[in-house]
BAMAR-90547 format. One record per residue (C-alpha): x, y, z; residue number from 1. Coordinates in nm, 4 decimals, always signed. Each point is the difference from the previous one (the first is absolute). Example, Ala and Ser with C-alpha at 12.3 -4.5 7.8 and 13.67 -1.06 7.14 Angstrom:
{{+1.2300 -0.4500 +0.7800} 1}
{{+0.1370 +0.3440 -0.0660} 2}
END
This chain:
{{-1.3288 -1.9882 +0.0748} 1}
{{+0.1785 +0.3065 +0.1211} 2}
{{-0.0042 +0.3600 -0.1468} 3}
{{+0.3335 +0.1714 -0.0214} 4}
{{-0.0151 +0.3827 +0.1078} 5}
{{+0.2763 +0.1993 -0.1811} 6}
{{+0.1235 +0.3885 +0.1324} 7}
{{+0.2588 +0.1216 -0.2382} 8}
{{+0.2440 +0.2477 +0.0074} 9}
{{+0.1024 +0.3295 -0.1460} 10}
{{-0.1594 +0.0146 -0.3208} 11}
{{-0.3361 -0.0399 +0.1255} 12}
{{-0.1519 +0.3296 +0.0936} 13}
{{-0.2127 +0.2479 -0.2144} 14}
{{-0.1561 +0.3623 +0.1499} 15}
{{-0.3242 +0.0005 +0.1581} 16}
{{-0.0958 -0.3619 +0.0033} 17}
{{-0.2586 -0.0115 +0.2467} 18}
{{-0.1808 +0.3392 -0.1227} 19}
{{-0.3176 -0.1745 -0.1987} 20}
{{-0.0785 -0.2963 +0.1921} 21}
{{-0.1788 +0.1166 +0.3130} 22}
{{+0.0566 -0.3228 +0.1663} 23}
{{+0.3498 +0.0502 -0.0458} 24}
{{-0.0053 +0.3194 +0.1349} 25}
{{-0.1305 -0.1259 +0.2937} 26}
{{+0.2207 -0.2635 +0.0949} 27}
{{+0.3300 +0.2368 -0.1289} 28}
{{-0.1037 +0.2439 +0.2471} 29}
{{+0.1031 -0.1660 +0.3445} 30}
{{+0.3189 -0.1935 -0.1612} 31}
{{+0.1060 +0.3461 -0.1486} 32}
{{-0.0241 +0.1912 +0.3344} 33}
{{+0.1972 -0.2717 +0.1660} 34}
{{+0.2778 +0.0160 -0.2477} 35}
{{+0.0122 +0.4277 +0.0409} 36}
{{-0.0156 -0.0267 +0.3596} 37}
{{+0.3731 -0.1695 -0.0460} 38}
{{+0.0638 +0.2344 -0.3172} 39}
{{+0.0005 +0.2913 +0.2362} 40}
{{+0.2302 -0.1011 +0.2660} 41}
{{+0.2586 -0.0307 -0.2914} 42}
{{-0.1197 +0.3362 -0.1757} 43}
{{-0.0688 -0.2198 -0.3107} 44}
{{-0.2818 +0.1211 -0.2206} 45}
{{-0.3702 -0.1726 +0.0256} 46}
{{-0.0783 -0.2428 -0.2074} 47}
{{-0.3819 +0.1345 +0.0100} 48}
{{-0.0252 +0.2239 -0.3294} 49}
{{+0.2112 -0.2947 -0.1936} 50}
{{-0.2829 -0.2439 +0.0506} 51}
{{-0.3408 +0.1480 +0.0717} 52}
{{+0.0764 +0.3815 -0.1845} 53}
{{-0.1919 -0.0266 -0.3477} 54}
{{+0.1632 -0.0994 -0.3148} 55}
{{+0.2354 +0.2452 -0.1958} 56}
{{+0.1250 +0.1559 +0.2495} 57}
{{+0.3659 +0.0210 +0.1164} 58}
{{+0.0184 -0.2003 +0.3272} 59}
{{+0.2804 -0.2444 +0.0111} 60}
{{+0.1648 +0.1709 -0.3396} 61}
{{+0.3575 +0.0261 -0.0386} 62}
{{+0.3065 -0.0965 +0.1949} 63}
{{-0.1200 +0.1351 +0.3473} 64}
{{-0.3049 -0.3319 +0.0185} 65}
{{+0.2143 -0.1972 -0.1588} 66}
{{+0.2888 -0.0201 +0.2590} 67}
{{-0.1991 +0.1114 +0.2845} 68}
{{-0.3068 -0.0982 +0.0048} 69}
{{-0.0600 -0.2243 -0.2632} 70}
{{+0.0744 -0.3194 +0.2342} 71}
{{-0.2377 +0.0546 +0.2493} 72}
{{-0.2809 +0.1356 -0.2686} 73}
{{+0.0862 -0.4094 -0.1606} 74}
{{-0.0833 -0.1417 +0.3672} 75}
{{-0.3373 +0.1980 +0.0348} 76}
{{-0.1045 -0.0655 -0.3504} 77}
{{+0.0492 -0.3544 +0.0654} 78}
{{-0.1123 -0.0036 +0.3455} 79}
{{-0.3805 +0.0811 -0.1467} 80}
{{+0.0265 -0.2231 -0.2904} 81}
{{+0.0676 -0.2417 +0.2681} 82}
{{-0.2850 +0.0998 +0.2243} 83}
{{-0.2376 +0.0076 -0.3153} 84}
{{+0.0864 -0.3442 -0.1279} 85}
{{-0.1263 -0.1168 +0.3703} 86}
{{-0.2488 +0.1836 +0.0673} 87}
{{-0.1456 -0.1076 -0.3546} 88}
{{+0.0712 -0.3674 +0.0183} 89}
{{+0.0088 -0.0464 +0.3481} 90}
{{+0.2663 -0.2028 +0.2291} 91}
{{-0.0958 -0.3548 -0.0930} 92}
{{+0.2453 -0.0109 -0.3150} 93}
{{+0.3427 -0.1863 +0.0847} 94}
{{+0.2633 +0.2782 -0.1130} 95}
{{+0.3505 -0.0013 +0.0166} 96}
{{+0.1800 +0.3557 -0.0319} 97}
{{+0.3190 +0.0976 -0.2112} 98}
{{+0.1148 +0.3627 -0.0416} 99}
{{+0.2850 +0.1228 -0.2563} 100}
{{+0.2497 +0.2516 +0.1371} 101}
{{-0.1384 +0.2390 +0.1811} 102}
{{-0.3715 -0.1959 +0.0038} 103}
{{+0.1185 -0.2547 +0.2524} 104}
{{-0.0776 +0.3368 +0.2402} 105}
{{-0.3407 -0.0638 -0.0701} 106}
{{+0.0109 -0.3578 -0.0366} 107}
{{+0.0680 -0.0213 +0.3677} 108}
{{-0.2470 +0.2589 +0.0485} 109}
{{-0.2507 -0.2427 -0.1255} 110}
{{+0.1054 -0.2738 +0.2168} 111}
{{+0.0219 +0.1468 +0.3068} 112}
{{+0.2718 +0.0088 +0.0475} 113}
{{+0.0698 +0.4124 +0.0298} 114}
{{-0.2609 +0.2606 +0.0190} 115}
{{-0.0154 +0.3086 -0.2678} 116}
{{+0.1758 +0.1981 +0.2348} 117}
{{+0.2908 -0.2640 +0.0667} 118}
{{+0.0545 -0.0394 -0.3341} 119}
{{-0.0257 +0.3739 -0.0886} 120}
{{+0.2471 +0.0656 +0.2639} 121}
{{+0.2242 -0.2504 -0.1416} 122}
{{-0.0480 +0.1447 -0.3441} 123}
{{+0.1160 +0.3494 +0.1610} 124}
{{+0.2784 -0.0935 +0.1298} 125}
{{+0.1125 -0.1566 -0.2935} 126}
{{-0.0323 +0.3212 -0.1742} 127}
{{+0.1843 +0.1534 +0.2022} 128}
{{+0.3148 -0.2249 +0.0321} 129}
{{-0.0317 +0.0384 -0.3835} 130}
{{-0.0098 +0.3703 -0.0117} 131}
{{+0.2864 +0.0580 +0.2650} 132}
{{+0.2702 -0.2584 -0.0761} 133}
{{+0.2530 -0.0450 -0.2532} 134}
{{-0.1930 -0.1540 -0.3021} 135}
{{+0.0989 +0.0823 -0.3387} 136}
{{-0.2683 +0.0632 -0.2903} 137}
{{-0.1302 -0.3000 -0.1287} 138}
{{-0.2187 -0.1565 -0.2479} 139}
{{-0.1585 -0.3301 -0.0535} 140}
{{-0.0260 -0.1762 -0.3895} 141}
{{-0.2655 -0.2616 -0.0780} 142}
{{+0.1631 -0.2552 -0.2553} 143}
{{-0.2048 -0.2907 -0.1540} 144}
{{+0.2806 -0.2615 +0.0875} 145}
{{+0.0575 -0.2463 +0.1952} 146}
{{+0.2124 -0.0250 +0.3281} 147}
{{+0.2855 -0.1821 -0.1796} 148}
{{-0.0012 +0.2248 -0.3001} 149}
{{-0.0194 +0.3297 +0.2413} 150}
{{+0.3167 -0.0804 +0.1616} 151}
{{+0.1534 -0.0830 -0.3252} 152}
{{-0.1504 +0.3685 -0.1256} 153}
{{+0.1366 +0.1541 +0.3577} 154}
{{+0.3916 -0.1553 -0.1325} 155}
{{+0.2358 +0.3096 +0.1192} 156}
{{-0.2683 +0.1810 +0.1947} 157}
{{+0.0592 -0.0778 +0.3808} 158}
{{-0.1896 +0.2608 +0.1523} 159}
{{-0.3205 -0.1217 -0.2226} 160}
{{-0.1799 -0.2717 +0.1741} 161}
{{-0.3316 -0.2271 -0.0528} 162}
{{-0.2753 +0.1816 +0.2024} 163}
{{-0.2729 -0.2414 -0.0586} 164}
{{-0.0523 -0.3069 -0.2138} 165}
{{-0.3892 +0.0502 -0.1061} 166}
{{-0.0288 -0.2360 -0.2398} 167}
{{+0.1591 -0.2928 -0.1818} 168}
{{+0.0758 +0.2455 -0.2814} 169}
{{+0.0062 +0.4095 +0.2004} 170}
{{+0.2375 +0.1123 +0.2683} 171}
{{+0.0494 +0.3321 +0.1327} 172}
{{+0.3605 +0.1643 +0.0209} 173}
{{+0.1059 +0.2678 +0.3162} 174}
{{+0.3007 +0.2174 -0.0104} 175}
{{+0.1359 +0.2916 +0.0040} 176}
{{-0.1434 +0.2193 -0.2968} 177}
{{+0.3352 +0.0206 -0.2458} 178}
{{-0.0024 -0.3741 +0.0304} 179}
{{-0.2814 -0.0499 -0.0542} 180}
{{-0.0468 +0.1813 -0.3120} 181}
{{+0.2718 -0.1973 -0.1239} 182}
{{-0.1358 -0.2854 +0.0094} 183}
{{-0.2975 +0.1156 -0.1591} 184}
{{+0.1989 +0.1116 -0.2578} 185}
{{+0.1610 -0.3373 -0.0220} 186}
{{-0.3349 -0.1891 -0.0104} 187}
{{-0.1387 +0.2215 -0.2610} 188}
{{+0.2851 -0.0502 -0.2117} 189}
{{-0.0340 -0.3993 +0.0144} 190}
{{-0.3879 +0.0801 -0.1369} 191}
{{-0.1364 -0.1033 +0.3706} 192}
{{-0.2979 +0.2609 +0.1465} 193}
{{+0.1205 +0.1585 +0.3023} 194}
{{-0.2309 +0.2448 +0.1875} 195}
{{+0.0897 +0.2428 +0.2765} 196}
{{-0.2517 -0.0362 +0.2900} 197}
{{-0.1496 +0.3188 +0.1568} 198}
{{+0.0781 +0.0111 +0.3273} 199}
{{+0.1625 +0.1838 +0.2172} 200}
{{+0.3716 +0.1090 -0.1189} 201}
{{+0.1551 -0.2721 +0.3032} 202}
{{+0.1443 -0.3938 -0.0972} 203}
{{-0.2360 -0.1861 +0.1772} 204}
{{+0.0955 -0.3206 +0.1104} 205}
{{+0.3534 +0.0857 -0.0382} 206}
{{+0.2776 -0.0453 +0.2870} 207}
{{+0.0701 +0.3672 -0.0753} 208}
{{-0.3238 +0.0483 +0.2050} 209}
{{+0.1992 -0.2063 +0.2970} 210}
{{+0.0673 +0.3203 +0.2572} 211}
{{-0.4050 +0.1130 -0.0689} 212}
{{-0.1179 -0.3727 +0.0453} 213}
{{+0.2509 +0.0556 +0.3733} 214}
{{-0.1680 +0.3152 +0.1004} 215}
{{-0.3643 -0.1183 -0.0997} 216}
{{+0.0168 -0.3197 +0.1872} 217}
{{+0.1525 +0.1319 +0.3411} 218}
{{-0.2459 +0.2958 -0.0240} 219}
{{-0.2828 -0.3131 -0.0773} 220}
{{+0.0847 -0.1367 +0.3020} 221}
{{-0.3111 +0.1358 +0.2156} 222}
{{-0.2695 -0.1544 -0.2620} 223}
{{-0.1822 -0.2845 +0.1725} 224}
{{-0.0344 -0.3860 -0.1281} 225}
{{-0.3382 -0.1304 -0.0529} 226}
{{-0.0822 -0.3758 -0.1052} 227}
{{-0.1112 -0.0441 -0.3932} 228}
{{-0.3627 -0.0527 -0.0666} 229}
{{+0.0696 -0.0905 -0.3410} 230}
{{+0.3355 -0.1956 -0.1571} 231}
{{+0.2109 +0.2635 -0.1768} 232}
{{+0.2825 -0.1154 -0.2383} 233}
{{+0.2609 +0.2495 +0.0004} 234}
{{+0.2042 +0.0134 -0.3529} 235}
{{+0.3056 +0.1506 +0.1794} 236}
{{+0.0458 -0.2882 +0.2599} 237}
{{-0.0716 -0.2379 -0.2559} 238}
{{-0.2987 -0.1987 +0.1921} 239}
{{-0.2864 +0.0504 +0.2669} 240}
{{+0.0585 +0.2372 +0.2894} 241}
{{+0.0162 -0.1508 +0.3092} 242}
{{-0.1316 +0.0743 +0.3962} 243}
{{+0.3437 +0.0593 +0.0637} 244}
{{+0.0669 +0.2397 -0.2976} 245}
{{+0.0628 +0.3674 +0.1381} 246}
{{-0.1854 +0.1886 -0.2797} 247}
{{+0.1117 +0.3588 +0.0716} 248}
{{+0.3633 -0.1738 -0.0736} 249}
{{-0.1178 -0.2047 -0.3091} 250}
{{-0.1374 +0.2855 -0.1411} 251}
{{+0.3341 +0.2178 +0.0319} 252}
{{+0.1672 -0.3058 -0.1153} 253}
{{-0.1666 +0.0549 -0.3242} 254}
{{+0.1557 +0.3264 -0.0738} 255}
{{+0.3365 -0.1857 -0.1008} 256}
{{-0.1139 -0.3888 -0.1256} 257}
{{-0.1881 -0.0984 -0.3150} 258}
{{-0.3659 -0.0951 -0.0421} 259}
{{-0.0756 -0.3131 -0.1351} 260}
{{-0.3430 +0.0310 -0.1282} 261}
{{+0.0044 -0.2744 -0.2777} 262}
{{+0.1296 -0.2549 +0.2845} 263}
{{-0.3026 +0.1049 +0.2686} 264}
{{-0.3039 +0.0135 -0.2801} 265}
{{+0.1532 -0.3997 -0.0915} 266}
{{-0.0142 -0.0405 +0.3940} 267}
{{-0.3755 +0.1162 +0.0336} 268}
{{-0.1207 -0.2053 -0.3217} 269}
{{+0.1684 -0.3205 +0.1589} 270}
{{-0.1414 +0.0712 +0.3412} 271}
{{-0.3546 +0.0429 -0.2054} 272}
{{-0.0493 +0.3539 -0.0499} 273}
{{-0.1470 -0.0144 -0.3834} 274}
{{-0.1954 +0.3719 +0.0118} 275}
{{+0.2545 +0.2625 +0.0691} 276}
{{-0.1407 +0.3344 +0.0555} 277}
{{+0.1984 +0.3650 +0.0081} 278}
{{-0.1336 +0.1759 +0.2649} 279}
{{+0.1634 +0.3193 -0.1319} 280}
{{-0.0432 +0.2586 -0.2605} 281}
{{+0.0728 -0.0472 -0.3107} 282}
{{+0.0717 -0.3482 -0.1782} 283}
{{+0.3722 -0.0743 +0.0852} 284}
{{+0.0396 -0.3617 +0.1083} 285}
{{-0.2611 -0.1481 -0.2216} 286}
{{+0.2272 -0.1236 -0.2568} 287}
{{+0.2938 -0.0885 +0.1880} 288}
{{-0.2112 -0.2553 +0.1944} 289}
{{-0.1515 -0.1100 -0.3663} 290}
{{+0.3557 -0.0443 -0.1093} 291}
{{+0.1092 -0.1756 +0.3102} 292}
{{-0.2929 -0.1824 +0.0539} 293}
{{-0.2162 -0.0977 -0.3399} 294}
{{-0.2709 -0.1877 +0.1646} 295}
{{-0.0704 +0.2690 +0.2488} 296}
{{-0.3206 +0.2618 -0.0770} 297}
{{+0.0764 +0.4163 +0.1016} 298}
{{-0.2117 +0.2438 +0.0544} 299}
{{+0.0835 +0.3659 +0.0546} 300}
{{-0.3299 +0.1685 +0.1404} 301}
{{+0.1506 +0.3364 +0.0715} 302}
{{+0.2160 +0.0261 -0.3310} 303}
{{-0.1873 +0.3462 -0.1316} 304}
{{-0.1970 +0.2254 +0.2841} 305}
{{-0.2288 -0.1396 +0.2161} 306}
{{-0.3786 +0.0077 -0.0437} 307}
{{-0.2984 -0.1548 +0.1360} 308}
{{-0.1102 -0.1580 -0.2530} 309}
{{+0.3716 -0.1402 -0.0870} 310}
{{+0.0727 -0.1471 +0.3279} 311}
{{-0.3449 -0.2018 +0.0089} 312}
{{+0.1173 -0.1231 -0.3447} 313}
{{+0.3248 -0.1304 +0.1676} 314}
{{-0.1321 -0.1514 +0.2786} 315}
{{-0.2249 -0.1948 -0.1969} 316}
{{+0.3107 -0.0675 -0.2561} 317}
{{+0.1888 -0.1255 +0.3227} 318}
{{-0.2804 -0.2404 +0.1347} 319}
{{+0.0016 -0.1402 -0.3424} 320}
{{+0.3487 -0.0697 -0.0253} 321}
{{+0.0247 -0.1576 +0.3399} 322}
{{-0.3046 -0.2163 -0.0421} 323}
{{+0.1055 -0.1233 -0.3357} 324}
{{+0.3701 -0.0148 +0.0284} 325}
{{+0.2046 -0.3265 +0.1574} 326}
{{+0.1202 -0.2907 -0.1834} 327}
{{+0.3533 -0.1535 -0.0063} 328}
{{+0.2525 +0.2141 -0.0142} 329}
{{+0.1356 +0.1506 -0.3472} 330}
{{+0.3594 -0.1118 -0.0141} 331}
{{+0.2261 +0.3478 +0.0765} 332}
{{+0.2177 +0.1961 -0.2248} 333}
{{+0.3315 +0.0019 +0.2322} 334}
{{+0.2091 +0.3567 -0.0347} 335}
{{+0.3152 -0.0510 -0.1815} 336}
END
């Protein structure tokens, strides 16, 4: 029986994650020098203070983390999760690896198949083809609909386009801001719950993002290609990568085409996964896998800040799950 390993996106960060959990601490260290080695040959900010500082301070506060740094403070953050999970259960478990967005950096991290500083180098440039081209304001709208019934919502809004398809019943919207607030305004009005995501103010996963996702792939082009230890679905091409796949491209690729989350969790669970794990902060993906997949169990081990004494109670939550879990498979809610 395989174990699914989940890295999501944006909305999973919180300050000073690593700061009570000494263990932690100790495994953040290396993976957070690696990623400010790369920070400062692109005079970007470190990503130190946001994740080992102590709590109630302001590292990673306002605009400045969020569109600078904020990326590459997700992929360290899930880097040591990662390591943790490992280090605490060990390398006999059969995983298989899905990130979200922007956690498909670490994802491949995980596998192998890029080092912390390949994909923090990636990250940067992708930053930075953000920050100097041509891309309007944007926001992004999380709508409890379906795909069918999104499109129907997004009648007379061209620019407005399905960013991801989490669930049978959530989608995200990306846009440009006034458009988005429209529809917003349209969805509220029709009595449907429609909640603007904080990110940074940019459409991901929007062909408006097509000259960045240009300039971030030709300036990729120097990142090396190293086999997969692990299979990795990826929810933007829509199955398994592949030896052939060029992940610096993929990953630019991703900066213009839709996620389809719902469609890889239904993947995993036929392919056996039936414990799906978020190896990221926060509890993001926990319920969109429940929703897409009903028979499978989650477990979120680093959804509030890390202690000792918490992580030993996840790992032993984990072993649980995997030695008890299997079965036929639940039949699968399919996204409408």
């Amino acid at each position: 029986m395989r174990i699914a390993l989940l890295f999501p996106g944006f909305g999973a960060w919180y300050p000073a994650a690593f700061s009570r959990c000494a263990e932690a601490r100790d495994l953040a260290g290396p993976v957070v020098a690696e990623v400010d080695a790369v920070t400062a040959e692109y005079r970007l900010p470190s990503v130190r203070d946001a994740l080992l500082a102590e709590p109630g301070g302001t590292a990673g506060i306002g605009e400045r983390g969020c569109r600078d740094t904020r990326a590459l403070e997700i992929l360290a953050g899930q880097v040591v999760c990662h390591r943790l999970l490992r280090r605490r259960l060990g390398q006999e478990l059969d995983t298989v690896l899905c990130g979200h967005s922007l956690g498909e950096y670490a994802a491949l991290v995980a596998a192998e198949g890029l080092t912390v500083r390949d994909a923090a180098r990636l990250l940067c440039e992708r930053v930075t083809a953000v920050r100097s081209g041509a891309v309007p304001p944007g926001r992004m709208l999380a709508v409890p609909l379906g795909r069918h019934q999104a499109r129907r919502l997004l009648a007379g809004e061209r620019d407005v386009v399905i960013a991801a398809v989490n669930a049978p019943d959530q989608v995200v919207l990306s846009g440009p801001a006034e458009a988005v607030d429209r529809v917003r305004q349209a969805a509220l009005a029709m009595g449907v719950e429609a909640v603007r995501l904080r990110v940074d103010p940019c459409p991901h996963h929007h062909p408006l993002l097509t000259a960045a996702r240009r300039r971030c792939a030709e300036a990729s082009r120097p990142v090396p290609a190293r086999p997969l230890g692990h299979p990795v679905y990826g929810p933007v091409l829509g199955r398994r990568y592949l030896p052939c796949d060029d992940l610096a491209e993929t990953l630019a690729l991703q900066m213009v085409l839709p996620v389809h989350f719902a469609q890889a969790v239904r993947d995993m669970y036929q392919d056996g996964a039936r414990v799906f794990v978020e190896c990221g902060l926060k509890r993001t993906l926990s319920g969109l896998v429940e929703a897409s997949a009903p028979g499978a169990r989650t477990i979120a081990p680093f959804h509030t800040r890390i202690t000792g004494e918490r992580l030993r109670e996840a790992s032993a939550a984990i072993r649980e799950a995997v030695s008890t879990a299997g079965g036929p498979a639940c039949p699968l809610t399919v996204t409408s």
